[in-house]
C-alpha positions as semicolon CSV with decimal commas, in nm:
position;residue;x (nm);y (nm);z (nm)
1;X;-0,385;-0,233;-0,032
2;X;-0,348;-0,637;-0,122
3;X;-0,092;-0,504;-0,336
4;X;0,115;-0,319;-0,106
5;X;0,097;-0,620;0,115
6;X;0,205;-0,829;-0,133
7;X;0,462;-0,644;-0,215
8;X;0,628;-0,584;0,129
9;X;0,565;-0,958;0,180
10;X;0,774;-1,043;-0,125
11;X;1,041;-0,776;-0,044
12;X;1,076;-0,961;0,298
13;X;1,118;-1,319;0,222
14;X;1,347;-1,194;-0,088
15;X;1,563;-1,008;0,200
16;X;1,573;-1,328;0,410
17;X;1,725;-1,467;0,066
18;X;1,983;-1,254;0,045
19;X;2,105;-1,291;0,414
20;X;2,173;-1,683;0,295
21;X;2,287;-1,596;-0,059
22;X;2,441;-1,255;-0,045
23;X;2,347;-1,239;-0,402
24;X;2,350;-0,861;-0,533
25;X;2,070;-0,940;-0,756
26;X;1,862;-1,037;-0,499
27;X;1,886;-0,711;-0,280
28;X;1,817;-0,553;-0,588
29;X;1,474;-0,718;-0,617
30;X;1,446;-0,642;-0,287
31;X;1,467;-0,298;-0,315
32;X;1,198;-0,223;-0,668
33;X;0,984;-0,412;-0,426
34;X;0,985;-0,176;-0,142
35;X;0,982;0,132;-0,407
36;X;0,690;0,037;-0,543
37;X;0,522;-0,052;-0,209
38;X;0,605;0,302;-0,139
39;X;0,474;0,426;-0,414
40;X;0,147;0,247;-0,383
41;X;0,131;0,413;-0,032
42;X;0,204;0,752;-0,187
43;X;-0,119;0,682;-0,444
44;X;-0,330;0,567;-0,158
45;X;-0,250;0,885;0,074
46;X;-0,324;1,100;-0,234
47;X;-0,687;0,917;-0,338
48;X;-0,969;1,109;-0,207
49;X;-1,124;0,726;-0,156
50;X;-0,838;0,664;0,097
51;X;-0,882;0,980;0,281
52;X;-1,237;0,918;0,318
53;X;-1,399;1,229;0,120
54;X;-1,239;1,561;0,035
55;X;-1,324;1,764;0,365
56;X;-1,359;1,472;0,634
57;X;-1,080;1,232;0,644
58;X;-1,111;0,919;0,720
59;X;-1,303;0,937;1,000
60;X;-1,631;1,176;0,847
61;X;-1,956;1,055;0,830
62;X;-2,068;0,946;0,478
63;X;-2,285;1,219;0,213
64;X;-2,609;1,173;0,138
65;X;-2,471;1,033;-0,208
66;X;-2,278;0,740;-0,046
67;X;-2,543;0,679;0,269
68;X;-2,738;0,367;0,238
69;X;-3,052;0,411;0,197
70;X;-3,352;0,429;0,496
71;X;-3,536;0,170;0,556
Protein backbone atom coordinates (compact mmCIF):
# COMPACT_ATOMS: atom_id res chain seq x y z
CA UNK A 1 0.00 0.00 0.00
CA UNK A 2 3.17 2.57 0.82
CA UNK A 3 3.93 1.74 -2.59
CA UNK A 4 0.89 2.62 -4.31
CA UNK A 5 0.98 5.81 -2.37
CA UNK A 6 4.17 6.52 -3.38
CA UNK A 7 3.57 6.02 -6.56
CA UNK A 8 0.41 8.18 -7.10
CA UNK A 9 2.32 10.78 -5.05
CA UNK A 10 5.15 10.81 -7.57
CA UNK A 11 2.76 10.63 -10.60
CA UNK A 12 1.17 13.87 -9.13
CA UNK A 13 3.94 16.21 -8.47
CA UNK A 14 5.52 14.82 -11.93
CA UNK A 15 2.01 16.03 -13.55
CA UNK A 16 2.30 19.44 -11.82
CA UNK A 17 5.80 19.37 -13.78
CA UNK A 18 4.55 18.99 -16.86
CA UNK A 19 1.79 21.75 -16.60
CA UNK A 20 5.10 24.23 -16.19
CA UNK A 21 7.31 22.33 -18.64
CA UNK A 22 5.06 20.73 -21.16
CA UNK A 23 7.82 18.31 -21.55
CA UNK A 24 6.55 14.97 -23.35
CA UNK A 25 8.92 13.03 -21.34
CA UNK A 26 7.58 14.05 -18.34
CA UNK A 27 3.85 12.99 -19.00
CA UNK A 28 5.35 9.95 -19.96
CA UNK A 29 6.74 9.32 -16.46
CA UNK A 30 3.68 10.36 -15.42
CA UNK A 31 1.79 7.88 -16.91
CA UNK A 32 4.25 4.23 -15.97
CA UNK A 33 3.59 5.79 -12.64
CA UNK A 34 -0.09 5.60 -12.57
CA UNK A 35 0.12 2.03 -14.50
CA UNK A 36 1.91 0.60 -12.04
CA UNK A 37 -0.11 2.15 -9.16
CA UNK A 38 -2.86 0.41 -10.93
CA UNK A 39 -1.39 -2.52 -11.12
CA UNK A 40 -0.39 -2.67 -7.51
CA UNK A 41 -4.17 -2.10 -6.82
CA UNK A 42 -5.04 -4.95 -9.17
CA UNK A 43 -2.45 -7.34 -6.93
CA UNK A 44 -3.90 -6.05 -3.74
CA UNK A 45 -7.72 -6.72 -4.81
CA UNK A 46 -6.56 -10.20 -5.94
CA UNK A 47 -4.45 -11.18 -2.45
CA UNK A 48 -6.53 -13.21 -0.23
CA UNK A 49 -4.53 -10.98 2.65
CA UNK A 50 -6.29 -7.85 1.19
CA UNK A 51 -9.64 -9.35 1.06
CA UNK A 52 -9.40 -10.42 4.50
CA UNK A 53 -9.66 -14.43 4.17
CA UNK A 54 -11.08 -16.45 1.31
CA UNK A 55 -14.89 -16.59 2.41
CA UNK A 56 -15.22 -13.29 4.63
CA UNK A 57 -13.97 -10.20 3.07
CA UNK A 58 -12.64 -7.74 4.70
CA UNK A 59 -14.88 -7.34 7.24
CA UNK A 60 -14.98 -11.40 8.76
CA UNK A 61 -13.96 -12.19 11.98
CA UNK A 62 -10.46 -13.78 12.21
CA UNK A 63 -9.93 -18.13 12.27
CA UNK A 64 -8.91 -19.75 15.03
CA UNK A 65 -5.38 -19.88 13.20
CA UNK A 66 -4.96 -16.05 13.08
CA UNK A 67 -6.96 -15.25 16.64
CA UNK A 68 -4.73 -14.14 19.36
CA UNK A 69 -4.52 -16.18 21.82
CA UNK A 70 -6.86 -16.19 25.36
CA UNK A 71 -5.68 -14.93 28.08
Amino acid sequence: MLEYIALRREATRLYAEYLRTGDPATLERVRADNTRADALVGQLLASPKARGSESGGLGSKPSPASAPPAN
